[in-house]
C-alpha positions as CSV (number, residue, x, y, z in Angstrom):
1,X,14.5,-36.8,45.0
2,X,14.8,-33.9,42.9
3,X,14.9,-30.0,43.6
4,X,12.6,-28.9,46.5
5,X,11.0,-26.4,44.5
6,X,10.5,-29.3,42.0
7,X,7.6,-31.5,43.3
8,X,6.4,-35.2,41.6
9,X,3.1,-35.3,40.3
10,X,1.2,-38.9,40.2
11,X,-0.9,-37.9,37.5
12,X,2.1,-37.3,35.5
13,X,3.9,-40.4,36.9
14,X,7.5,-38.7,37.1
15,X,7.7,-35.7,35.1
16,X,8.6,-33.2,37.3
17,X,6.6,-29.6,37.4
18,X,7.6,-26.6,39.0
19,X,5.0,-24.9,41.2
20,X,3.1,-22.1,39.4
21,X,3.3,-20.1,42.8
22,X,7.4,-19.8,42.0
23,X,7.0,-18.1,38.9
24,X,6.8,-14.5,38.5
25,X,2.9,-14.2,37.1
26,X,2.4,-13.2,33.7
27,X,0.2,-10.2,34.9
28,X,3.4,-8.7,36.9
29,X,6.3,-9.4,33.9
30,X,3.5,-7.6,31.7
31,X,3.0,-4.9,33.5
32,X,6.9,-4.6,34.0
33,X,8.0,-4.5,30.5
34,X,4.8,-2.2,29.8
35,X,5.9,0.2,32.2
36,X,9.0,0.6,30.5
37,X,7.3,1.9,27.3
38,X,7.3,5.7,27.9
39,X,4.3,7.5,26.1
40,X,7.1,8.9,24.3
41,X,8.4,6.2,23.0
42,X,5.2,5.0,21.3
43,X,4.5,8.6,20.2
44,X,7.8,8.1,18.4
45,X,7.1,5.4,17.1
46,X,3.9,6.5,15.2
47,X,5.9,9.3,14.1
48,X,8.6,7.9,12.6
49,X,6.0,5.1,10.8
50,X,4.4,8.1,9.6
51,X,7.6,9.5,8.2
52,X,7.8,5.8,6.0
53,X,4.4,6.2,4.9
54,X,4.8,9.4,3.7
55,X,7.9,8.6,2.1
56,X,5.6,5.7,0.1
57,X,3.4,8.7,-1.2
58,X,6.8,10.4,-2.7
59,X,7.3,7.1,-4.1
60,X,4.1,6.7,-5.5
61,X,4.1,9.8,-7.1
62,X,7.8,9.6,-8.4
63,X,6.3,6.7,-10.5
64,X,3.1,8.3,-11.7
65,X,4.8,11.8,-12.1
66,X,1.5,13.5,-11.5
67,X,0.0,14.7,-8.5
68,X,-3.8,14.3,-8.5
69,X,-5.9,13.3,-6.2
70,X,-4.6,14.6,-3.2
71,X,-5.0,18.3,-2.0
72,X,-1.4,20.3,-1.8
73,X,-3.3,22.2,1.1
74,X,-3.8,19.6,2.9
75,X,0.4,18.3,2.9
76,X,1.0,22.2,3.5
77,X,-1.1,21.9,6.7
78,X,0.6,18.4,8.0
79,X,4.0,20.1,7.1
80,X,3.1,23.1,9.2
81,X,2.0,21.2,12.1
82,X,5.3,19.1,11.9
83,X,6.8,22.1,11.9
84,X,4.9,23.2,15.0
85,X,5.5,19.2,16.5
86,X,9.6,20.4,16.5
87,X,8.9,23.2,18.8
88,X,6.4,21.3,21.1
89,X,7.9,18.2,21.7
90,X,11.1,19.5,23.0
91,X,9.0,21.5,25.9
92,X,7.5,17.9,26.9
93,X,10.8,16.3,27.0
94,X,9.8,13.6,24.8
95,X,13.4,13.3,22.5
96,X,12.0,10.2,20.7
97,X,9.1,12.1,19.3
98,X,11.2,15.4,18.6
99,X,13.5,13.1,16.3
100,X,10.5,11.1,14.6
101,X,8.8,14.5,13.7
102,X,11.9,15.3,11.8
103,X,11.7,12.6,9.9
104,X,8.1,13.5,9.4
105,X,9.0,17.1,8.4
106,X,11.7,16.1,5.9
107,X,9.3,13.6,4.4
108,X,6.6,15.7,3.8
109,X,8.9,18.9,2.6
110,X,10.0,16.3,0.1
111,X,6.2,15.6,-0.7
112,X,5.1,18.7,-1.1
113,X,8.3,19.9,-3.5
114,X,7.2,16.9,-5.5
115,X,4.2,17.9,-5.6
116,X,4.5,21.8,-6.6
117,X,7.1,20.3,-9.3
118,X,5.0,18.1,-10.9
119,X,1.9,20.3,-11.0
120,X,4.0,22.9,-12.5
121,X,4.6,21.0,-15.3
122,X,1.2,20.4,-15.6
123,X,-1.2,22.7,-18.5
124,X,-2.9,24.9,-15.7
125,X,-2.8,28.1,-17.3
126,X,0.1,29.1,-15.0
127,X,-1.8,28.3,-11.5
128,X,-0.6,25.6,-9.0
129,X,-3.5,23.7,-8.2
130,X,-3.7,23.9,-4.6
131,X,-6.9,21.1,-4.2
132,X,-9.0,23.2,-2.8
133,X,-11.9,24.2,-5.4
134,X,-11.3,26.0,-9.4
């Protein structure tokens, strides 16, 4: 005979199968590694994915060297708020976040100096475009 927590079953004439009683159920190792992933963590996360994205906008309009389409309001206001995220997040003790929104921040600063700098060379009559209405 085998291991006692091994048992023989006849319909699988000597493979050997361990109980499904002596292992740790899916529904508890779930809910163990889930409760390891702090809202934080996911919150940092999205922010530093954000950062990337952004960072593919920059890229985009590095290649195109126009900036059109897209309202330089808008960026301002997602900068601004970023910039608001870095005083926040600190006060909820979520670190993770705190250093994603940096990377956010940077990222859009970046943007929007592209942006200005590409509009300015642009025939406006002098004005930067902001997107929102001549």
């Amino acid at each position: 005979m085998g291991h006692p927590a091994v048992r023989q079953d006849e319909s699988f004439r000597g493979v050997s199968m361990i109980p499904l009683d002596s292992i740790t159920s899916l529904h508890v190792t779930l809910s163990i590694l889930l409760s390891s992933i702090t809202p934080d963590f996911i919150n940092g996360g999205f922010e530093l994915l954000a950062g990337f994205f952004v960072l593919n906008h920059c890229r985009v309009l590095h290649a195109h060297k126009q900036a059109r389409g897209v309202s330089l309001a808008s960026v301002l206001f997602f900068t601004l708020w970023g910039l608001w995220n870095l005083y926040y997040y600190p006060s909820l003790h979520q670190p993770l976040s705190y250093y994603g929104g940096w990377f956010v921040v940077a990222a859009n600063a970046l943007y929007v100096s592209m942006m200005v700098s590409y509009r300015s060379r642009e025939d406006l009559g002098g004005e930067i475009y902001l997107g929102v209405g001549k």
